[in-house]
C-alpha positions in Angstrom: 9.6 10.3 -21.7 12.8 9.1 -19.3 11.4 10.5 -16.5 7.4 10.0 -17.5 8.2 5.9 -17.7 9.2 5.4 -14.0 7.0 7.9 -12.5 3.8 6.1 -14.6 4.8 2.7 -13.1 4.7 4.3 -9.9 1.3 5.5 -10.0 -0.2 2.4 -11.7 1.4 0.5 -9.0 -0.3 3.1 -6.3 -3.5 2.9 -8.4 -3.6 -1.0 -8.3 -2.7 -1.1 -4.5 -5.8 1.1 -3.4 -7.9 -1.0 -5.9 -7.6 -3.5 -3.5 -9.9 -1.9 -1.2 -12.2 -1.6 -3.8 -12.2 -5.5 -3.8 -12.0 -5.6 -0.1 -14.9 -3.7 0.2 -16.8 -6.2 -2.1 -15.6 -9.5 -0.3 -13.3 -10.2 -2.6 -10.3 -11.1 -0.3 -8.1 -12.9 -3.0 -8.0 -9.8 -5.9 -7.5 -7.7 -3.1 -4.8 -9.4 -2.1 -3.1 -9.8 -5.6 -3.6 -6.1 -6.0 -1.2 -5.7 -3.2 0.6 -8.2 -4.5 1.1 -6.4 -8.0 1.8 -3.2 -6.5 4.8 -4.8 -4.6 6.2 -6.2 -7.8 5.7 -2.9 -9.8 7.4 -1.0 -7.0 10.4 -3.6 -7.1 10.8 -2.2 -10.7 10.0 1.5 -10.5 13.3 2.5 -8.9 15.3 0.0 -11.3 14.2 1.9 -14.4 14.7 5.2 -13.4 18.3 4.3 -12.7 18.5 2.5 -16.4 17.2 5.1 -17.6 19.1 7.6 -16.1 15.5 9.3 -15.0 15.9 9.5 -11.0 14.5 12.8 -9.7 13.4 14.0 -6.3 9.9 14.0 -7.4 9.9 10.2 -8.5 11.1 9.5 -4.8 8.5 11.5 -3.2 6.1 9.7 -5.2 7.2 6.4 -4.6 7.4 7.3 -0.7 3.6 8.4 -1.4 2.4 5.2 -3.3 4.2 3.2 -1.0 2.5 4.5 2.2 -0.6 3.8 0.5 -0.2 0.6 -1.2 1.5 -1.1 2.1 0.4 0.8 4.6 -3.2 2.0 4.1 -4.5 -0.7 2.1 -3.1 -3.3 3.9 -4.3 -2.6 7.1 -8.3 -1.7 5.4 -8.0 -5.0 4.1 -7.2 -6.9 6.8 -9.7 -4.8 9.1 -12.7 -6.1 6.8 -11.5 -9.4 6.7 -10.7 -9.6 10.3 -10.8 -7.0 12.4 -13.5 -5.4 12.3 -15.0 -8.1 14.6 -13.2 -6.3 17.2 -14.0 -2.7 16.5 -11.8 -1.2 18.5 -8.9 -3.0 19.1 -9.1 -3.9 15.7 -8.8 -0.7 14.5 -5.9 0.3 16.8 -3.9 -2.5 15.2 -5.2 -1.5 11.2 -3.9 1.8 12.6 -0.3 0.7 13.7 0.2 -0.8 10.7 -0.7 1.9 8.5 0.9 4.6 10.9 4.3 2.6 11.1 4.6 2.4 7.5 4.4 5.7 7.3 6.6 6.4 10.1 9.2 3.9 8.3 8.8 5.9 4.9 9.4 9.4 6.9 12.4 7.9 8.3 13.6 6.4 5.1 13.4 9.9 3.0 15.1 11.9 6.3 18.3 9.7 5.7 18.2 10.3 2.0 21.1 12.7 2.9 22.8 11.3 5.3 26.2 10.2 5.1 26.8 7.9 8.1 24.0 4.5 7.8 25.8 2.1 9.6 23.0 -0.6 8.1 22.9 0.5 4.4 26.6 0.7 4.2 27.1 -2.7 5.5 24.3 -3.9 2.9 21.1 -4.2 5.1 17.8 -2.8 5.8 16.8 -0.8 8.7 13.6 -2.7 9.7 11.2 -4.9 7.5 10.6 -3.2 4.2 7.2 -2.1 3.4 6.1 -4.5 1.0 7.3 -7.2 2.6 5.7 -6.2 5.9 2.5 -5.6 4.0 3.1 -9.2 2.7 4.2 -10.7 5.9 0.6 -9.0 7.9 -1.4 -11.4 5.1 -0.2 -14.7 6.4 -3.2 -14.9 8.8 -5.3 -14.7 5.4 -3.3 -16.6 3.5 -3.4 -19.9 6.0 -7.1 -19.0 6.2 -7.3 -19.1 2.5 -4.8 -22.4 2.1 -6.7 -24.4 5.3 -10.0 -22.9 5.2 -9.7 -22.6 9.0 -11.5 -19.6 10.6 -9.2 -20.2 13.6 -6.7 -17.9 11.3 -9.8 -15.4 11.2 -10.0 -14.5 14.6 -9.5 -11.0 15.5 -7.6 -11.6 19.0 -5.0 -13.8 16.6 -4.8 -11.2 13.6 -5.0 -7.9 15.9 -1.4 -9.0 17.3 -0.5 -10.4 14.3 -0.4 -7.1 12.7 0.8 -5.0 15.4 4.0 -7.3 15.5 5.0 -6.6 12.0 4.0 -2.9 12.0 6.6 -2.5 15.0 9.0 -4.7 13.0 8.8 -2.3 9.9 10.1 1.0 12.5 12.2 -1.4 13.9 16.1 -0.7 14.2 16.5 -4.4 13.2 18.8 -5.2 10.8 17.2 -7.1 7.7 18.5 -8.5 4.5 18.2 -6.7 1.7 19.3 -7.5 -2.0 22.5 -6.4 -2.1 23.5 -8.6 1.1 22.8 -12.0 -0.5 25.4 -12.8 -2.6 25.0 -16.5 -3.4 27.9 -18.9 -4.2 28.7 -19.9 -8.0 28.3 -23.2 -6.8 24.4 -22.8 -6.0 23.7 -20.3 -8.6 22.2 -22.8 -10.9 20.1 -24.8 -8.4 18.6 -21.3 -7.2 17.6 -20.3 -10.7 15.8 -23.6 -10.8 14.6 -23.3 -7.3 13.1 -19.8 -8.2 11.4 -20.8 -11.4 9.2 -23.4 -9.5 8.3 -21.1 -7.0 6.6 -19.1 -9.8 4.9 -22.4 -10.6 3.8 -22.9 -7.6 2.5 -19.3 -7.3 0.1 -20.5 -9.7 -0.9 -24.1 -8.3 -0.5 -23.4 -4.3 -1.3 -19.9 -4.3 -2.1 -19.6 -0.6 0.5 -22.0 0.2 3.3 -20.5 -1.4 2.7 -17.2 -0.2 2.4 -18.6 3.7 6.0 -20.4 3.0 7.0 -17.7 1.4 6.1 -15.1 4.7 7.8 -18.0 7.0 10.7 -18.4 5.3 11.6 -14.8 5.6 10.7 -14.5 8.9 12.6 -17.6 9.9 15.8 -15.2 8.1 15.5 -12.3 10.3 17.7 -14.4 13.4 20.6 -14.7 10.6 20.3 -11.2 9.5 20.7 -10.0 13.2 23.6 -12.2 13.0 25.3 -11.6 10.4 25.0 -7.8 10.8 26.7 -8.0 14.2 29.6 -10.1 12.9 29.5 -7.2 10.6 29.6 -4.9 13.0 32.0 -6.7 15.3 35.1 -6.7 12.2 34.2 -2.8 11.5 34.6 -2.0 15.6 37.8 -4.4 15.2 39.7 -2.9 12.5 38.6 0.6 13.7 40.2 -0.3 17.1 43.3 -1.6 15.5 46.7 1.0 15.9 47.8 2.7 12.6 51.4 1.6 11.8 53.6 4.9 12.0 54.0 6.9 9.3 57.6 6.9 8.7 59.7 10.6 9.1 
C-alpha cells in the first residue's frame, strides 16, 4: 500500500486535470480551470508522500512525468484554445501546440537529468525554467483578468496567442527560477508570512479571479531576482573555484 498511495494520488490528479476539458468542452471555463488547479496541488503532494513513505520508485516518476504532460501541457493549452483561440484557427492552434509541446519537451528534459551528476541549477537550489504547473497557471492569467474584469479585451486571440507562446518558451527555458528549497525566509518574517499566507487562502475564496491574476504577477515580477540571485550564485562558485589551494605541507 506504500507505494499504491502516491501512485493513486498521481492518477487522480491526472484524472482531474483532463476533466477539465470535459468542462471546457461544455463552456464551463471556471471548473475547468479549478480542475487544473487541483491537479497542481495534488501533484505538489504526490512526490512528498512517496518520500514519507519511503515509496519512491521509477514507475511513480514516470507516471508523474505522464500526468504532468497531460494535466499542464495538454489540457492547458485545449482549454485555452476553446476559450480563446480558436478564433484564430491557425495561429491559435500553433500557440495551444507550443504550450503543450514545451511542456513535454521540459518533462523529457527533466527525467534525462534524473542521472546526472553535474546541474549547476538544482545544486545551487533553482529550477531550470518555469515549472509546469506554474506555467500552466501563469498561461491562465488572460482568463483569469477576463474572468475578474469581464473585459473581452483579455479574450482576444492576437493577445492570448502570444500570451501562451511566451510562457511555453519560458517553461524550456535555461532560466533560472526559484524553487522551494531557495526561499529560505528570515525568523524575523516567519510569522507575518504564515499570516500573510492564510489570507491568501481567504481570498482564494472571495477574489477568486483576482487572487489568481496577483498570484501569476507576482511570480512573474520574481523571475528578474531569481536571474539575479542565481548569478551572484554563480559568480561566488566561479570565485572560490578560481581561488589557489594553500600548499599542502611536505
Amino acid at each position: 500500500m506504500r507505494a499504491v498511495v502516491p501512485n493513486a494520488i498521481t492518477a487522480a490528479a491526472l484524472c482531474i486535470g483532463l476533466t477539465g476539458i470535459r468542462f471546457a468542452i461544455g463552456g464551463d471555463f471556471d471548473r475547468a480551470i479549478l480542475a487544473v488547479i487541483v491537479a497542481g496541488a495534488l501533484d505538489g503532494i504526490d512526490g512528498r508522500i512517496a518520500r514519507l513513505l519511503k515509496a519512491q520508485s521509477r514507475f511513480g516518476a514516470e507516471l508523474d512525468s505522464l500526468a504532468d504532460s497531460l494535466s499542464f501541457g495538454v489540457a492547458p493549452a485545449l482549454i485555452l484554445f476553446l476559450w480563446s483561440l480558436q478564433d484564430l484557427p491557425r495561429l491559435g492552434w500553433f500557440a495551444s501546440l507550443a504550450l503543450a509541446l514545451c511542456c513535454m519537451l521540459r518533462l523529457a528534459r527533466f527525467n534525462a537529468q534524473i542521472d546526472v551528476e553535474e546541474q549547476p541549477h538544482k545544486s545551487a537550489g533553482f529550477l531550470t525554467g518555469i515549472p509546469a504547473p506554474v506555467g500552466a497557471g501563469v498561461a491562465f492569467l488572460p482568463l483569469y483578468l477576463s474572468q475578474a474584469t469581464g473585459e473581452q479585451v483579455f479574450r482576444d486571440p492576437l493577445l492570448v496567442g502570444p500570451w501562451v507562446v511566451l510562457i511555453a518558451f519560458l517553461m524550456i527555458s535555461n532560466v533560472a527560477t526559484f524553487s522551494w528549497t531557495s526561499i529560505k525566509p528570515a525568523r524575523s518574517v516567519r510569522i507575518e508570512l504564515i499570516a500573510l499566507i492564510g489570507l491568501l487562502g481567504a481570498f482564494l475564496f472571495l477574489e477568486p479571479w483576482w487572487t489568481l491574476a496577483i498570484v501569476s504577477i507576482a511570480y512573474l515580477a520574481l523571475l528578474p531576482f531569481s536571474w539575479l540571485r542565481y548569478a551572484k550564485v554563480r559568480r561566488q562558485r566561479l570565485t572560490l573555484r578560481s581561488e589557489p589551494k594553500d600548499a599542502l605541507p611536505e
